[in-house]
C-alpha positions as CSV (number, residue, x, y, z in Angstrom):
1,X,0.0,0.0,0.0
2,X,1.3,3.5,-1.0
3,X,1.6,5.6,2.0
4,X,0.9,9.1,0.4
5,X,2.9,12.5,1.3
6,X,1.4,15.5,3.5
7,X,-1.9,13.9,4.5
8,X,-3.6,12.1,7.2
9,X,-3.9,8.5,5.2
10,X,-7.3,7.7,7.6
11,X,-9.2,10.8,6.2
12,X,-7.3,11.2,2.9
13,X,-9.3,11.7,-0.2
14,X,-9.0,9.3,-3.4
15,X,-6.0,10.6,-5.4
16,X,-6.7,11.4,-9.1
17,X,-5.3,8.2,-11.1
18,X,-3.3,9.3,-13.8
19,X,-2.9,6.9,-16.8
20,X,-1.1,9.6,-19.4
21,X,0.3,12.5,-19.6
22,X,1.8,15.0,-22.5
23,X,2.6,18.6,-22.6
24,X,0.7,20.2,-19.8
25,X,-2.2,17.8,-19.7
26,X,-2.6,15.3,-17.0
27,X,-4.8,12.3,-18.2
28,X,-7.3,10.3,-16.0
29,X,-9.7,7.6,-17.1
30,X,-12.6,10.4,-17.5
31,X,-11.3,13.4,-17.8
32,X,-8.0,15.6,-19.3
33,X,-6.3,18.2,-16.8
34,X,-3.9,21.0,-17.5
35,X,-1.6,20.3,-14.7
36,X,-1.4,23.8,-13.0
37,X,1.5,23.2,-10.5
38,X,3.9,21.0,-12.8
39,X,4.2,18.1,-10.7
40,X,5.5,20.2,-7.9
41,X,7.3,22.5,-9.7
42,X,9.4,20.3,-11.5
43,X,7.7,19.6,-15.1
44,X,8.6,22.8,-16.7
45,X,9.2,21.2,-20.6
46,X,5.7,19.4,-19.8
47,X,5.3,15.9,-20.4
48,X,6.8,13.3,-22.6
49,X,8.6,15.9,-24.4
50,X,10.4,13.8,-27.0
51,X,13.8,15.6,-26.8
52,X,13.8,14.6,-22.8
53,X,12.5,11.0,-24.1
54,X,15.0,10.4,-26.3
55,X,18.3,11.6,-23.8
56,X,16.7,8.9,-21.3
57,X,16.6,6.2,-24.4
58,X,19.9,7.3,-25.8
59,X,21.5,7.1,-22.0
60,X,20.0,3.8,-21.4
61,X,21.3,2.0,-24.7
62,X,24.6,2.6,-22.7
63,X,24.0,2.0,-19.1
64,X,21.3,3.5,-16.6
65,X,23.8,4.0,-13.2
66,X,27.2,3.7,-12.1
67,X,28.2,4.6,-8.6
68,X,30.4,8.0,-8.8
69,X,32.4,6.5,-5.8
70,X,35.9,5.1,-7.7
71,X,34.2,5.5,-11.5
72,X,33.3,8.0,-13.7
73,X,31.0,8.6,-16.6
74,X,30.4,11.0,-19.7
75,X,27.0,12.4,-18.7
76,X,28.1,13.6,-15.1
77,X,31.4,15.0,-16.6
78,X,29.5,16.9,-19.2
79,X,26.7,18.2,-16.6
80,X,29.4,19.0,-14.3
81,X,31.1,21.2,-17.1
82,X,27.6,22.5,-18.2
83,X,26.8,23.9,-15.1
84,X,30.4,25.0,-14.6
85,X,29.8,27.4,-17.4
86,X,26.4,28.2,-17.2
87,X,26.3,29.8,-13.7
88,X,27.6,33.1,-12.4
89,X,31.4,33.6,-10.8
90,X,33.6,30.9,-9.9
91,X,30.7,28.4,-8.9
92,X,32.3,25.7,-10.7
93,X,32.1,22.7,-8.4
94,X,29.4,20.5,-8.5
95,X,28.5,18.0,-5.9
96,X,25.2,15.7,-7.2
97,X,23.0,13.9,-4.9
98,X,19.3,12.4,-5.6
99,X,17.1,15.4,-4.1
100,X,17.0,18.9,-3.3
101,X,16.4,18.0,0.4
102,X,19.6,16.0,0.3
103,X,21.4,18.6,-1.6
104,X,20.7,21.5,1.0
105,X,21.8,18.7,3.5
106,X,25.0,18.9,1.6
107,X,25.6,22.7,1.7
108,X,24.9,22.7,5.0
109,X,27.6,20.0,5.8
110,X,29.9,21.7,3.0
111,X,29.3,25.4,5.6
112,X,29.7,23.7,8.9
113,X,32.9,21.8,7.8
114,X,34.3,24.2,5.6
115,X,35.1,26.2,8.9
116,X,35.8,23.0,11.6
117,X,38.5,22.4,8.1
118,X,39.7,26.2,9.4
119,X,40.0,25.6,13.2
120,X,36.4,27.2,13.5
121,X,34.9,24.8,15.6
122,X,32.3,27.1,17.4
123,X,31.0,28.1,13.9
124,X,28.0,26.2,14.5
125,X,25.1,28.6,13.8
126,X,23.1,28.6,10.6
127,X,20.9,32.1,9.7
128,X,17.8,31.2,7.7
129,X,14.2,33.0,6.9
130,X,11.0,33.0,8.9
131,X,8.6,31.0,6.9
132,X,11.7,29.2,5.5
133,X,11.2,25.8,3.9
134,X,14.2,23.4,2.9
135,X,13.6,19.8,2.7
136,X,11.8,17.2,5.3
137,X,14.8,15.5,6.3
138,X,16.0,16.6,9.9
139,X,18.4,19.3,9.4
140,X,16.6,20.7,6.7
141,X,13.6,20.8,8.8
142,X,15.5,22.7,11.6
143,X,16.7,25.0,9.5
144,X,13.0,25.2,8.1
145,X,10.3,27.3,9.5
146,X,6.9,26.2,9.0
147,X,5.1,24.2,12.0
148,X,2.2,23.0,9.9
149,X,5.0,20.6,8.4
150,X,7.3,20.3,11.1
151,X,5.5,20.2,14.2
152,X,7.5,16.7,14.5
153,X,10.5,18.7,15.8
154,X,8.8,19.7,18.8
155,X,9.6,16.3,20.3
156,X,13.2,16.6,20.5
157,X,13.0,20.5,20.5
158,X,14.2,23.2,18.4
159,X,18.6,23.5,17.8
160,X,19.8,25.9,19.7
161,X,21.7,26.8,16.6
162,X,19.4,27.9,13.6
163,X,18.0,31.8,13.5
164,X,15.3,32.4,12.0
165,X,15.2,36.1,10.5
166,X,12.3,38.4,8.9
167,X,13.0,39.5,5.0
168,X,13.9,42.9,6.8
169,X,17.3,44.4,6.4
170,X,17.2,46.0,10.0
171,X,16.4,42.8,11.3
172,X,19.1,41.4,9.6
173,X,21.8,43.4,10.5
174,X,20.8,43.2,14.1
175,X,21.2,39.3,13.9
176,X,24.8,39.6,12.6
177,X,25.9,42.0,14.5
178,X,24.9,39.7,17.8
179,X,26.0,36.3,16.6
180,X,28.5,36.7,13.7
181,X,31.2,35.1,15.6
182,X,29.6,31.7,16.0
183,X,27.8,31.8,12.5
184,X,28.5,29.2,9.5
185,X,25.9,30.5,6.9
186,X,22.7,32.2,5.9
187,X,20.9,29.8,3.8
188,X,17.6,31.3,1.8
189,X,15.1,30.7,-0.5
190,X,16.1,33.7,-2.9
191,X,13.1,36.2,-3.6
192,X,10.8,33.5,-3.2
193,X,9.6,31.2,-0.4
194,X,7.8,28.8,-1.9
195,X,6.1,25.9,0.6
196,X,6.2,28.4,3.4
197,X,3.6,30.0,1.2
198,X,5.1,31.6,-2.2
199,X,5.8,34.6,0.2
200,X,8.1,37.2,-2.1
201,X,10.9,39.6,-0.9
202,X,12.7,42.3,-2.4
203,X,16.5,41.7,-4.0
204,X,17.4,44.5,-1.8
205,X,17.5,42.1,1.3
206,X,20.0,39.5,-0.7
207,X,22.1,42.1,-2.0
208,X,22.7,43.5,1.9
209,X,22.9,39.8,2.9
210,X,26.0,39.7,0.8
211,X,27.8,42.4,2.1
212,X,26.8,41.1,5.7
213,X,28.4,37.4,4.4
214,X,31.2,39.2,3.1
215,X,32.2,41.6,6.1
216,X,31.9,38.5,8.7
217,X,33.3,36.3,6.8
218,X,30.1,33.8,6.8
219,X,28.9,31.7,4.0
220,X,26.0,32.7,1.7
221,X,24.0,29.5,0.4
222,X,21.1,29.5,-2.2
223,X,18.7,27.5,-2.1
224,X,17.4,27.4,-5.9
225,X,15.6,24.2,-6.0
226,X,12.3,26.1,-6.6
227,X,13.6,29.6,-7.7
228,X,16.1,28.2,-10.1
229,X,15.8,27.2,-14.0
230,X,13.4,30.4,-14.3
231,X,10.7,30.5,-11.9
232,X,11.0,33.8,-10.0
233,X,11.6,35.6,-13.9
234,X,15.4,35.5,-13.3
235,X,17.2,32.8,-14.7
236,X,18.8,32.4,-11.3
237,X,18.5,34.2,-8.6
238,X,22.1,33.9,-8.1
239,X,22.8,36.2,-11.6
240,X,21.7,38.8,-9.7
241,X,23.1,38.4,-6.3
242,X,26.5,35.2,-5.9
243,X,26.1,32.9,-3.6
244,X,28.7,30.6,-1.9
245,X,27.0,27.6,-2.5
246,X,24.1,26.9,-4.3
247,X,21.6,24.0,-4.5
248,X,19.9,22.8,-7.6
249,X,16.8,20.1,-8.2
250,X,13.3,20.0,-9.4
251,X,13.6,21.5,-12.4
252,X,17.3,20.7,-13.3
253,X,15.8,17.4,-15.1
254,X,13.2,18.8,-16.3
255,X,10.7,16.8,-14.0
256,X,12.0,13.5,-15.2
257,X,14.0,12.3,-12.4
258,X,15.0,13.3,-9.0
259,X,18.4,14.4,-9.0
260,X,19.8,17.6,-7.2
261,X,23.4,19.7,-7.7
262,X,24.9,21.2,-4.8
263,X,27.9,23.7,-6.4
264,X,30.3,25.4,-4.7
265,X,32.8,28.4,-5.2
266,X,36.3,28.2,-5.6
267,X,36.7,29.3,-1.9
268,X,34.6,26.5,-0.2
269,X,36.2,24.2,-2.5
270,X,39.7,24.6,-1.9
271,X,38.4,24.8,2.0
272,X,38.1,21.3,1.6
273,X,41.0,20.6,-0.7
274,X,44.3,19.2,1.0
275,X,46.7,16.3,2.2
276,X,44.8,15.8,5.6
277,X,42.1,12.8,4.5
278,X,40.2,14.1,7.6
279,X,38.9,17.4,5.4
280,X,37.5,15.4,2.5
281,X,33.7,16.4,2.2
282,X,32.4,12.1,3.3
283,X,29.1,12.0,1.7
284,X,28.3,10.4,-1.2
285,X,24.3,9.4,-2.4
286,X,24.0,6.3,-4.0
287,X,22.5,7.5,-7.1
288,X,24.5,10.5,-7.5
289,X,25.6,11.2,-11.2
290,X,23.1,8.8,-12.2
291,X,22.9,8.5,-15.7
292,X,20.1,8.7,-16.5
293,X,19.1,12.0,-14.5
294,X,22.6,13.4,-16.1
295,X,21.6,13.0,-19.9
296,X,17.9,14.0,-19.4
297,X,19.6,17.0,-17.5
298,X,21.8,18.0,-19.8
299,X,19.4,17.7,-22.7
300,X,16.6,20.2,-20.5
301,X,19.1,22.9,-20.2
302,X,20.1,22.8,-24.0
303,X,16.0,22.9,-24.3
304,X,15.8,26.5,-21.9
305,X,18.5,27.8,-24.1
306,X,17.8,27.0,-27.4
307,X,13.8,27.6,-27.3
308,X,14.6,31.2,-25.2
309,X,12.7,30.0,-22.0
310,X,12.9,33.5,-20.5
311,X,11.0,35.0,-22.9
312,X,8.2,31.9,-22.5
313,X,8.8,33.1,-18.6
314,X,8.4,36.9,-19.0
315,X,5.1,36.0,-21.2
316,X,3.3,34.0,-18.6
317,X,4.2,36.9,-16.0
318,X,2.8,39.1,-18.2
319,X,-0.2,37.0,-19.1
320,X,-0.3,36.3,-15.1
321,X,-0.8,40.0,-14.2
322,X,-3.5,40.8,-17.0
323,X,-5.9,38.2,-15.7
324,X,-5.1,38.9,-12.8
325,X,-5.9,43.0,-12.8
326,X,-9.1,44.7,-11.0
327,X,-9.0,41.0,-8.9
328,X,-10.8,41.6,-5.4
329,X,-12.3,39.3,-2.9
330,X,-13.1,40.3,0.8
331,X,-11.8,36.9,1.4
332,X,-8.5,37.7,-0.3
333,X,-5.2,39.0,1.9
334,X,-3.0,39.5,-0.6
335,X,-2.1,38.5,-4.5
336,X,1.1,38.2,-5.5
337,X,2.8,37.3,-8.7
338,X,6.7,37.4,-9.6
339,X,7.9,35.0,-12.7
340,X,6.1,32.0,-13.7
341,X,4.2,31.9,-9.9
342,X,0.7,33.2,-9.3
343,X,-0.3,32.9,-5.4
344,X,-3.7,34.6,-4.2
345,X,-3.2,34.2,-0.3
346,X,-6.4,34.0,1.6
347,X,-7.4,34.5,5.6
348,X,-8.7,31.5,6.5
349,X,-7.9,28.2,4.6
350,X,-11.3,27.2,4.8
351,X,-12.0,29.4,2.3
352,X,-9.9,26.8,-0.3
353,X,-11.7,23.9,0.9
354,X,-13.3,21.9,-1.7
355,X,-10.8,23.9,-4.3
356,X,-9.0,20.8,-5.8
357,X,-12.3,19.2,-6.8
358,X,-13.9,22.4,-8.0
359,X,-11.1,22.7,-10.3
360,X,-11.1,18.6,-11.4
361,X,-14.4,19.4,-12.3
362,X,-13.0,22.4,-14.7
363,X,-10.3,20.4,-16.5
364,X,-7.0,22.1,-14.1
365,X,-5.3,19.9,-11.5
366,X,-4.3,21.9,-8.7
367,X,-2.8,21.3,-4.7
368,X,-3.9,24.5,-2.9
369,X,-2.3,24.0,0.9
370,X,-2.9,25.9,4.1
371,X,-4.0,29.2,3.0
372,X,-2.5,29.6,-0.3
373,X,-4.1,29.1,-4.0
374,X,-1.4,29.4,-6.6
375,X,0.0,28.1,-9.7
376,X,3.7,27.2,-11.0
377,X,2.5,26.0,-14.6
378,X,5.1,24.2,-16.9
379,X,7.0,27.1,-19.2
380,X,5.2,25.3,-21.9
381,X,2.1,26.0,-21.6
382,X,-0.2,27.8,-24.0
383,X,-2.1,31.3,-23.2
384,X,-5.6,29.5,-23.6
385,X,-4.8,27.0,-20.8
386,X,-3.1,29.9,-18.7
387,X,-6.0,32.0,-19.2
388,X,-8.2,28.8,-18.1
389,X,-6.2,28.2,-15.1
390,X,-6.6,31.2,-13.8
391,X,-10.3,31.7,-14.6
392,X,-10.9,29.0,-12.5
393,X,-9.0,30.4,-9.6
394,X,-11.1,33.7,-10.1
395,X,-14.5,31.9,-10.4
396,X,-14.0,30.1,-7.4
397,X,-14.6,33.3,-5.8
398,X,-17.1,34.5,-7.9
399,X,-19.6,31.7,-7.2
């Protein structure tokens, strides 16, 4: 029996069973959905695109996995070198693992021992954002911020060492000024939070962040496994502010297989970098480099590039916010749109009850959660089914 993710498995409803699936449709025995969330975030080329299909058939003629620990292999070497070249500064070393809650585990390790490597022991603190979500393995859920997922933690209580900190400069100062000494990192979601509830921020916060890093000597880590690949209408965040470390997923296969890339700077790297065994970085995934996530990765960023996904990104935005104009609902707290990410926030969540069926009912699959009715559609996806999308949102409202 499948035990199902984020839901009380007594009470649960029956899942939609999906028997297809192409370009942005999702396909049930009785009905066709535009899939308005791409498979958490992740389907951005839509489904069984046949360039994606054919990296995975072209991959497998050779071999699906080989362990990275002792071998080596032509697709991780080339997405290593891709990624090399395609992101900003010297972040040029790139450490895969299987998923983006595994590779923020990595940066987190990479910050804590890059400074025990320097004689840093007490360097044990991690800054990250209220609201902040990471990943639902342990440290990542420490470092998170959002009870309604981790109210496990409470049972073993909250690390002494993790900050959380408003997206408020001031704020942020303050905390850096008081604990600098003892800190390893700030770790964000850049510009946007996304499971803490597609909250957005101002680039003026990460560009002081840097200076902050920089003056105290404290690593800066991205996490980009939502923002990055063109979601927040920057092709990373990290083009417009440079990270230390950054963490890469969802997205970086296209949808197609989990598979996550945490890269590193020059600096952390050669932190790590010497004759003493005891400052190698130990971790390694067993399906890191696979093959088969490699090739379909490498053939999904030739995709962004060659087809000019930024403009298919700034024309959803723009689509996005001329639906969305003149919007108003007494239930509404806010709306907010940046990139390819529509959320309208309400007051109470019971206000989105009976949502995800209302919209099965209308041809769109969507997950509202909590308080939050939103949509991360594939980059793919046509104005008609935008435009349908969010006419559903909006007439769920209206009824």
């Amino acid at each position: 029996m499948i035990w199902y993710p984020y839901v009380q498995m007594k009470t649960m409803e029956t899942p939609y069973r999906i028997v297809d699936a192409e370009g942005v449709y999702l396909r049930t025995p009785d009905r066709q959905l535009i899939d308005s969330v791409s498979s958490w975030w992740s389907v951005i080329h839509g489904y069984k695109h046949p360039a994606l299909d054919q990296a995975i058939r072209d991959q497998l003629g050779r071999f699906a996995h080989v362990m990275l620990g002792g071998l080596t292999h032509d697709a991780a070497e080339r997405l290593s070198d891709k990624l090399q070249s395609w992101l900003p500064g010297d972040l040029d070393y790139c450490f895969f693992s299987d998923s983006g809650s595994v590779g923020v585990e990595v940066a987190l390790k990479m910050a804590l021992q890059f400074y025990i490597n320097r004689g840093e022991p007490q360097r044990t603190m991690v800054f990250a954002l209220e609201h902040a979500y990471h990943g639902d393995t342990f440290r990542t859920m420490e470092i998170g911020d959002d009870e309604d997922y981790h109210f496990i933690l409470k049972a073993r209580g909250q690390p002494g060492d993790v900050v959380h900190i408003p997206t408020e400069i001031e704020a942020l100062e303050q905390a850096f000024a008081r604990w600098h000494d003892r800190l390893n990192c700030l770790i964000v979601e850049p510009l946007l939070q996304g499971a803490g509830g597609m909250r957005m921020y101002d680039v003026s916060f990460l560009r002081r962040a840097r200076e902050l890093c920089d003056r105290y000597d404290v690593l800066l880590v991205f996490d980009e496994v939502a923002t990055g690949m063109g979601r927040t209408g920057n092709r990373f965040v990290a083009d417009l502010v440079l990270p230390d470390i950054i963490v890469l997923g969802k997205a970086l296969t296209g949808g197609y297989i989990g598979h996550a890339a945490t890269v590193a700077s020059r600096r952390v790297y050669e932190g790590f970098y010497d004759d003493d065994p005891t400052h190698a970085l130990m971790h390694g995934p067993t399906f890191m480099g696979n093959a088969l996530a490699c090739s379909v990765a490498l053939r999904s960023i030739e995709l962004f590039e060659r087809e000019d996904y930024m403009a298919k990104i700034g024309r959803i935005e723009a689509i996005l916010r001329r639906e969305m104009a003149g919007f108003a609902d007494p239930r509404v707290r806010e709306v907010r749109i940046m990139g390819a990410c529509l959320c309208i926030e309400v007051y109470d969540e019971a206000t989105l009850r009976g949502y995800q069926s209302f919209a099965y009912e209308r041809g769109v699959f969507s997950r509202p959660f909590l308080r939050y009715l939103y949509t991360m559609p594939p980059y793919v996806i046509g104005e008609s089914e935008l435009v349908r999308i969010v006419d559903t949102m909006k007439a769920w409202f209206a009824r």
